[in-house]
C-alpha positions as CSV (number, residue, x, y, z in Angstrom):
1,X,-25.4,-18.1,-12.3
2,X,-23.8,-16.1,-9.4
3,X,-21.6,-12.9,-10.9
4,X,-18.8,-11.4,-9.1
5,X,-18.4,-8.2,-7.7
6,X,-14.4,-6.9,-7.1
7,X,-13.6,-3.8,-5.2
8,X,-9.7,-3.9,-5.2
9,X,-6.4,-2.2,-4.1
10,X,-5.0,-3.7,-6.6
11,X,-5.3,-2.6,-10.5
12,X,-6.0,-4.7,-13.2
13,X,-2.2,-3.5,-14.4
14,X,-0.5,-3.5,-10.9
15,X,3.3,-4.1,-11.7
16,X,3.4,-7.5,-9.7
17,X,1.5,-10.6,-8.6
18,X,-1.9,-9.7,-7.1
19,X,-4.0,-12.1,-5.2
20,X,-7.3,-10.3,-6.3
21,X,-6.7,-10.6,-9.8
22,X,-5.4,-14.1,-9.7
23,X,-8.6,-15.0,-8.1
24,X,-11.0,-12.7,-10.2
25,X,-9.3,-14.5,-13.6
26,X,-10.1,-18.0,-12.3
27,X,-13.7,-17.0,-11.4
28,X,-13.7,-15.7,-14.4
29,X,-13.5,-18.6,-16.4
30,X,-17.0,-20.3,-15.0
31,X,-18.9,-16.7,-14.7
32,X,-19.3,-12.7,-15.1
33,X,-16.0,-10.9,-13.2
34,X,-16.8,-7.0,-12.6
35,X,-13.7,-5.6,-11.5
36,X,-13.6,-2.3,-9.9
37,X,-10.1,-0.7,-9.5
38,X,-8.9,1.1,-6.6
39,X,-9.8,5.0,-7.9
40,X,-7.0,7.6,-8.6
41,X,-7.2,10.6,-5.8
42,X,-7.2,13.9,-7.6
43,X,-3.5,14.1,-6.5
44,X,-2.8,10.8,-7.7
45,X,-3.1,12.3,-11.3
46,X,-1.2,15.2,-10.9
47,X,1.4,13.1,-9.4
48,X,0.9,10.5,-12.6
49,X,0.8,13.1,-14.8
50,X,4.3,14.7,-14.1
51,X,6.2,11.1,-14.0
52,X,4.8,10.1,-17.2
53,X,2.7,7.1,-15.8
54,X,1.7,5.4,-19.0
55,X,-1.4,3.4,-17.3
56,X,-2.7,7.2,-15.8
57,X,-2.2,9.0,-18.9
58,X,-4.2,6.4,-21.1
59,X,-7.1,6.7,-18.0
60,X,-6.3,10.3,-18.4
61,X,-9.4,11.4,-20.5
62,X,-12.3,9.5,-19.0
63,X,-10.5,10.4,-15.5
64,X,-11.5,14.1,-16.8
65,X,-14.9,13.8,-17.3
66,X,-15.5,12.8,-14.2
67,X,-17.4,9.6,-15.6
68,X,-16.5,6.0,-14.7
69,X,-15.3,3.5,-17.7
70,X,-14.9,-0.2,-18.7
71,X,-11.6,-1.9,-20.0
72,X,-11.5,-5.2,-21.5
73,X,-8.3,-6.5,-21.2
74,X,-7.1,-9.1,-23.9
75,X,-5.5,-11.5,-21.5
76,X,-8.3,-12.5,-19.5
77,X,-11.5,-14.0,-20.6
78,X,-14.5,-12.3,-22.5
79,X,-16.9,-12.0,-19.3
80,X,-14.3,-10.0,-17.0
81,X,-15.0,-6.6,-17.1
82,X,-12.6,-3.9,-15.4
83,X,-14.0,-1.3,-14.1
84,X,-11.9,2.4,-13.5
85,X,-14.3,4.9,-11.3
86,X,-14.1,8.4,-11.3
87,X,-11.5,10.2,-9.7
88,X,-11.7,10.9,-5.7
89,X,-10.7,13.5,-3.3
90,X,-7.1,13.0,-1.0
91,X,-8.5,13.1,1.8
92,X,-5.8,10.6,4.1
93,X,-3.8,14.3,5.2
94,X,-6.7,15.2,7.7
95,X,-6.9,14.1,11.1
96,X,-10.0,11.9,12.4
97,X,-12.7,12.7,13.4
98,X,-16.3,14.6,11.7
99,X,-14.4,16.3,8.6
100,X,-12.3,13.8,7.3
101,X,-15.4,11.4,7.8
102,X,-18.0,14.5,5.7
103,X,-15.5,13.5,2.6
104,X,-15.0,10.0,3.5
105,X,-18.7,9.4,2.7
106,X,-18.6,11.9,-0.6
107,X,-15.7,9.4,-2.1
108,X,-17.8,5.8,-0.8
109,X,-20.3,7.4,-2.6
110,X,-18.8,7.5,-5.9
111,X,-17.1,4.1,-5.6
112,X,-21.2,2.8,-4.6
113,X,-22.6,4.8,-7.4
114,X,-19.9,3.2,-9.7
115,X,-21.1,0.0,-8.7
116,X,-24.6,0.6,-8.9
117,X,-23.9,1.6,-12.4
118,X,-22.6,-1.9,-12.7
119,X,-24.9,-3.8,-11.7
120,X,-27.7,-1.7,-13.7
121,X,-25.8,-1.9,-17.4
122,X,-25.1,-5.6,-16.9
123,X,-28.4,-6.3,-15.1
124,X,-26.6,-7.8,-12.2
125,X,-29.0,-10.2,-10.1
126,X,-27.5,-12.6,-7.8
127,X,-24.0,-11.8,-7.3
128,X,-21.2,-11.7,-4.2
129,X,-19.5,-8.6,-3.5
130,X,-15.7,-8.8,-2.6
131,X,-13.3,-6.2,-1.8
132,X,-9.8,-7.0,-1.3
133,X,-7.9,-5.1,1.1
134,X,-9.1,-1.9,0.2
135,X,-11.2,-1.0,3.4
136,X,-11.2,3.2,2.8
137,X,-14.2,2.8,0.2
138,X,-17.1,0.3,0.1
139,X,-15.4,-1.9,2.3
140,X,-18.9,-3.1,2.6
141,X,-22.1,-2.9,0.2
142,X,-25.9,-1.8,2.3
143,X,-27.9,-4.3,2.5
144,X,-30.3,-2.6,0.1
145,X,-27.8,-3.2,-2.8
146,X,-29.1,-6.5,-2.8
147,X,-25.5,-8.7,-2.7
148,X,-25.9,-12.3,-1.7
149,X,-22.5,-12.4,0.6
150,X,-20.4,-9.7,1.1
151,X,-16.3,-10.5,1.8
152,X,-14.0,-9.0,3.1
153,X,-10.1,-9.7,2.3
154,X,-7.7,-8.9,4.2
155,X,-4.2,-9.9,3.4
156,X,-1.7,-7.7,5.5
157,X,-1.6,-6.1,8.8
158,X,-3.0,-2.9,7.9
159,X,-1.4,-1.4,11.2
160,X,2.3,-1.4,10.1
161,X,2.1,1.2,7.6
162,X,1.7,4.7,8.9
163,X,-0.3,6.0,5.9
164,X,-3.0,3.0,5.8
165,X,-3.0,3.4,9.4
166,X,-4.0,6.8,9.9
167,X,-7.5,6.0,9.0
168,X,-7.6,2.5,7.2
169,X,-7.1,0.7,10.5
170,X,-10.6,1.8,11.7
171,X,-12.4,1.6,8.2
172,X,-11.1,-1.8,8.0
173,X,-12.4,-3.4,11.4
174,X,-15.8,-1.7,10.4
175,X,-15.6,-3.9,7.0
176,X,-14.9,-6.9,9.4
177,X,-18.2,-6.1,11.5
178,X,-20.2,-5.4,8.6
179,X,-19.3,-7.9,6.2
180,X,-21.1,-11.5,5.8
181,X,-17.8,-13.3,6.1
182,X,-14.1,-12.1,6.6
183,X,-11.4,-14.1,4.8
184,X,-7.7,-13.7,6.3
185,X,-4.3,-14.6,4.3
186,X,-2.8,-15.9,7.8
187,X,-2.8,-16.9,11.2
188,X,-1.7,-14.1,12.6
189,X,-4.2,-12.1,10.5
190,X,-7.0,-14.4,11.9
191,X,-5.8,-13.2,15.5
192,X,-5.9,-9.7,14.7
193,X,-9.5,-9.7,13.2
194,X,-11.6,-11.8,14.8
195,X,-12.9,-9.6,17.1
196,X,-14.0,-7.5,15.1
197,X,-15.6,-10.3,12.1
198,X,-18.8,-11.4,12.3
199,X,-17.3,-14.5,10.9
200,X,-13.9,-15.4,10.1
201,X,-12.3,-17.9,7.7
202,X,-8.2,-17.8,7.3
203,X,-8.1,-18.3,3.4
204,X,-4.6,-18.6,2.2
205,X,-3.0,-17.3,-0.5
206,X,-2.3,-19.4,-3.5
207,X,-0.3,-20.1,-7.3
208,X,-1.3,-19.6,-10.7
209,X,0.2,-23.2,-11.0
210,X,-0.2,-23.4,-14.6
211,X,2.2,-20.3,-15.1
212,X,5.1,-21.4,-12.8
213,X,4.9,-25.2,-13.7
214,X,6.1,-24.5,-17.5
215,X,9.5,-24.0,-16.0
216,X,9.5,-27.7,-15.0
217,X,7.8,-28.8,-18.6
218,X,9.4,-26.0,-21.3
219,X,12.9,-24.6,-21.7
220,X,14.2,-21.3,-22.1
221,X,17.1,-19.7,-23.2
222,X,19.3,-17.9,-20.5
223,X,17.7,-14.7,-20.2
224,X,19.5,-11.5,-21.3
225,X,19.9,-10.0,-17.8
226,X,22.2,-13.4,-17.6
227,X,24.3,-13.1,-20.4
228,X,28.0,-13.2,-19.7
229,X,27.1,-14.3,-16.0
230,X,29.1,-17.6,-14.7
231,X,28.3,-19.4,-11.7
232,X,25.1,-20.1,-10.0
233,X,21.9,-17.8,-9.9
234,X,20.6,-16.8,-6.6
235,X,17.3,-15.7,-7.1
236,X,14.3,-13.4,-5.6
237,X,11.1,-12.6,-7.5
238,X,8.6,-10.4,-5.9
239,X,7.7,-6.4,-4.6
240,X,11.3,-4.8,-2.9
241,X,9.8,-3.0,-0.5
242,X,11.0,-1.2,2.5
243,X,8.9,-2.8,4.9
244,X,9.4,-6.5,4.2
245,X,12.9,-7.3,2.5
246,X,16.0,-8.0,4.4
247,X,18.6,-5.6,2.1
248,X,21.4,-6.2,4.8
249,X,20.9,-9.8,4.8
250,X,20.8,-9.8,0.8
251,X,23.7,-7.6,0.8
252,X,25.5,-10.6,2.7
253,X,24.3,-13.5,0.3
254,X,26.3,-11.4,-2.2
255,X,29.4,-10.4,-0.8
256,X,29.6,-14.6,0.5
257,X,28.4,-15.9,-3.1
258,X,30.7,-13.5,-5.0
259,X,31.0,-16.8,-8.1
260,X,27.5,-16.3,-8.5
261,X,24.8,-13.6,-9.3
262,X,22.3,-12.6,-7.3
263,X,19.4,-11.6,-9.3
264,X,16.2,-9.3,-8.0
265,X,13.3,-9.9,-10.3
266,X,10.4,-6.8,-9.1
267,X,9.7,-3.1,-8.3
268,X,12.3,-1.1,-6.7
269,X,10.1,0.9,-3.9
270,X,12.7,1.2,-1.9
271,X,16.1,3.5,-1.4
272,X,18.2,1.4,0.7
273,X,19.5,-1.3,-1.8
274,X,21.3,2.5,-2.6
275,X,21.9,3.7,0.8
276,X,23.6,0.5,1.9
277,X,25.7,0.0,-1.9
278,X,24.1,-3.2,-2.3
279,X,23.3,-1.9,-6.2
280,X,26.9,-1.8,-6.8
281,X,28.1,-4.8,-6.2
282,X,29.1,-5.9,-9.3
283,X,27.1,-9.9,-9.0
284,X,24.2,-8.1,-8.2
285,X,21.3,-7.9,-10.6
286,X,18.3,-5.2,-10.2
287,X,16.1,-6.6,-13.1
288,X,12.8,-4.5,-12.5
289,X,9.5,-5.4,-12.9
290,X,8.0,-8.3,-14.9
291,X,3.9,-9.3,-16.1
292,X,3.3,-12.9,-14.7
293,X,3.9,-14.6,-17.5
294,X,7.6,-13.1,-18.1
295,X,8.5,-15.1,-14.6
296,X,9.6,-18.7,-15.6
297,X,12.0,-18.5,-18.1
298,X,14.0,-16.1,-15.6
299,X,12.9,-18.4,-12.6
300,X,14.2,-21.6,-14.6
301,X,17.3,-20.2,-14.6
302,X,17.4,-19.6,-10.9
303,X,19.5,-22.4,-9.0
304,X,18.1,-21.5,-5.6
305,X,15.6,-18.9,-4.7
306,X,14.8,-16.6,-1.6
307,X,12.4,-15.0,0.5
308,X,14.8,-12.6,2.7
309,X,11.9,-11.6,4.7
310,X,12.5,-9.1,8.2
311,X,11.3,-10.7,10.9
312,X,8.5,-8.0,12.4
313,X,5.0,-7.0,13.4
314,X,4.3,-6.9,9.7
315,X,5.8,-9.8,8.2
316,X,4.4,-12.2,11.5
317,X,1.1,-11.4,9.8
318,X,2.4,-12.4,6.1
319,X,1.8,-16.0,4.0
320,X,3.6,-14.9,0.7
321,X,2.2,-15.7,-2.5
322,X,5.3,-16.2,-4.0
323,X,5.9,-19.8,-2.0
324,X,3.3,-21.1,-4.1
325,X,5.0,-20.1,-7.1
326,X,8.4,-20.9,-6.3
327,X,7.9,-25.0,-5.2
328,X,5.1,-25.1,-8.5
329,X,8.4,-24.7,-10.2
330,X,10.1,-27.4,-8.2
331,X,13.0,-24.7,-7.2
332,X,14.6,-24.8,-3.7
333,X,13.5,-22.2,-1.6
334,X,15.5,-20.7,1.1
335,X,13.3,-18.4,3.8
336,X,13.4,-16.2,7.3
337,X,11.2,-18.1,9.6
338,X,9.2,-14.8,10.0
339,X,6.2,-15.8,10.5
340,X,4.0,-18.9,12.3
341,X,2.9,-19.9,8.3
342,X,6.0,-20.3,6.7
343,X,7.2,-22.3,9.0
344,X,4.5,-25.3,7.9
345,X,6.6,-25.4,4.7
346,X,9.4,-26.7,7.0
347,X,9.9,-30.0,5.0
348,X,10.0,-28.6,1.9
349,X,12.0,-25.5,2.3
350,X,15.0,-24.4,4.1
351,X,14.4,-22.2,7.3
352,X,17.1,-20.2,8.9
353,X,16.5,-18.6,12.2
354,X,19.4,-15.7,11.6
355,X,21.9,-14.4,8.8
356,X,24.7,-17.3,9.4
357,X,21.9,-19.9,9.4
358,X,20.0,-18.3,5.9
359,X,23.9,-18.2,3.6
360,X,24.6,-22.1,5.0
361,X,21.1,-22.5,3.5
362,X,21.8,-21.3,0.2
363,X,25.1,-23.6,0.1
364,X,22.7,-26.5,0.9
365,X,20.2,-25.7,-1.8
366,X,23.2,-25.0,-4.2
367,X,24.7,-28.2,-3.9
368,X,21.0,-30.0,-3.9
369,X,20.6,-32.6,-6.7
370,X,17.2,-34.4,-5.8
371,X,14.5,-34.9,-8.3
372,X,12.4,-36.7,-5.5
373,X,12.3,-33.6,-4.1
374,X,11.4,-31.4,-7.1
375,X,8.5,-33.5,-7.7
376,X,7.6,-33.0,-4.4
377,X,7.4,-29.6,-4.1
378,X,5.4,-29.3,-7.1
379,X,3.0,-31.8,-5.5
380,X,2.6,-29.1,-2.7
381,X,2.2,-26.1,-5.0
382,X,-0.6,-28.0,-6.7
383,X,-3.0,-28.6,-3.5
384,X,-2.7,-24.6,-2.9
385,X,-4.2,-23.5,-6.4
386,X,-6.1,-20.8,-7.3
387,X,-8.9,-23.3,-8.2
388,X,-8.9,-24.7,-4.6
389,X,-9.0,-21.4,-3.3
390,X,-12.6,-20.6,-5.7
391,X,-13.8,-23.8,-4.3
392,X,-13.4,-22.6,-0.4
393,X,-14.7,-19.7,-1.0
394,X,-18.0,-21.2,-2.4
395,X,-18.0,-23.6,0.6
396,X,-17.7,-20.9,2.9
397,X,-20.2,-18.9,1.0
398,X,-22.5,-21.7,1.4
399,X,-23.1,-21.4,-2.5
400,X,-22.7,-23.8,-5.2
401,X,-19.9,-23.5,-7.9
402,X,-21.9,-24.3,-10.7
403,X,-24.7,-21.8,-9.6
């Protein structure tokens, strides 16, 4: 049986969907999972420390003894193992060049010493190393380590963000050439890496179907962020960011839809919902962040649903996870045409080019009354599952499932 390696930005309790655990959890379910969190910097825990972060203060003590530790998390099967390494140094402040790379090399080598630890308590054989969009440690395992395939995943244009730039543009494009196989989230993505892959696959993101589909098969009561709300429910489930959402063009869904309530299930990470008073208008929800499973009775409650995407360099490069999730659950989706993706949902969504063209959308899904279509967005959601993804990735390993 082939095991599974994970090297990953994304925590095992990261405050929104994340595509590497989604797709460690379904490998999971046929084989051995060792998931390696992306380490706190020594900053990192100062910072945690002083704004209370519950998930760093529970870390906190095997954090200070400089040893790495296992968590077994209740919600996911009995053979995935996470995996929190040792603390690093912050080292993204200096400038290229022979220092920064002297302590770039002293944190790999703890994130490859964690992993070598792995592999020996577990006695790890045969097993294919993955890291997920974290190219600034083992972005790539030597050869000597003894992985069958080693993947890299990217899943966003590492360029458009000035601190993953600084350094991660050029760790990442080493992954690429040292990695067995490069899997991209988009075509955009798949332009932007393939000169630097030895070989490149574009492997899209996907749904936890299961999770989403309950809001076509169960029913829930109106949620209590809802309560006293008339009208319709204009909603948006995923990270508000600063470098993706459209605030300007969410603040005119809700000055046009002033009946109904427009309602912003996710992390806050940015300040100009404030700077532009779009968190005082009074049909305007901020509902904060919620675990997967938290999602459909709030998104069965939702008459239409958005992606208010910017179009730019970034988003050009994006294929959003939540698409998946929102036609599993049979919802009509109103979307920016930002990127070259999205735009092969065109039968099943609504596409506007500008601002007029996305709030005549939302009227159009508002007044929508088709269970044909409901059926067959769901029917879409289920050929881009997490389980089809697994079974790519084993063809394109070259591997058999059931080994």
């Amino acid at each position: 049986m082939t095991d599974i390696v994970f090297f990953s930005l994304f925590r095992t309790d990261n405050p929104y969907s994340s595509i590497s655990l989604s797709m460690a959890k379904e490998l999971a379910k046929t084989r051995r999972v060792f998931y390696v969190n992306h380490p706190y910097s020594l900053k990192d825990i100062i910072k945690g420390w002083r704004a209370g972060d519950p998930a760093l203060r529970r870390r906190l003590p095997q954090l200070l003894s400089g040893r790495m530790g296992y968590e077994l998390l209740d919600s996911i099967p009995h053979n995935f193992i996470a995996v929190q390494p040792p603390a690093t140094l912050p080292i993204n402040w200096l400038p290229p060049g022979p220092v920064y790379n002297f302590f770039q090399r002293l944190n790999n080598g703890i994130i490859l010493r964690t992993i070598r630890r792995v592999l020996r308590d577990h006695e790890v054989r045969n097993y294919v190393y993955i890291n997920c969009y974290d190219p600034f440690y083992a972005g790539y395992l030597p050869k000597k380590m003894g992985a069958q395939c080693c993947i890299y995943h990217c899943i966003d244009d590492i360029t458009q963000n000035a601190y993953t730039d600084r350094h991660g543009t050029a760790l990442e494009n080493e992954a690429c050439r040292n990695a067995d196989l490069t899997f991209v989230t988009s075509t955009n993505l798949y332009r932007l890496k393939a000169p630097f892959a030895r070989r490149i696959v574009t492997y899209f993101n996907a749904a936890d179907v299961a999770v989403f589909q309950q809001v076509l098969t169960e029913k829930y009561p109106r949620p209590k962020e809802l309560e006293g709300r008339v009208g319709k429910v204009i909603g948006f489930i995923g990270n508000l960011d600063e470098l993706r959402i459209d605030y300007p063009l969410l603040k005119k869904i809700a000055l046009a839809f002033p009946e109904h309530t427009l309602l912003l299930v996710g992390p806050l990470n940015s300040t100009e919902p404030q700077s532009i008073g779009l968190d005082q208008l009074p049909n305007v929800i901020f509902a904060g962040s919620r675990v997967l499973q938290a999602l459909p009775p709030l998104l069965q409650h939702m008459d239409c649903v958005l992606i208010p995407f910017l179009h730019n360099t970034l988003t050009k490069s994006i294929y959003p996870l939540k698409i998946n999730e929102y036609l599993a659950a049979g919802k009509p989706v109103v979307s920016t045409a930002f990127s070259d993706d999205i735009r092969t949902f065109a039968e099943h969504i609504y596409l506007a080019e500008d601002h007029a063209a996305f709030l005549e959308k939302i009227k159009e899904a508002l007044l929508e009354n088709d269970p044909r279509r409901v059926q067959s967005r769901a029917e879409v959601a289920h050929s881009n599952t997490w389980e089809a993804r697994i079974r790519q990735l084993w063809h394109e390993t070259g591997m058999r499932d059931e080994e």
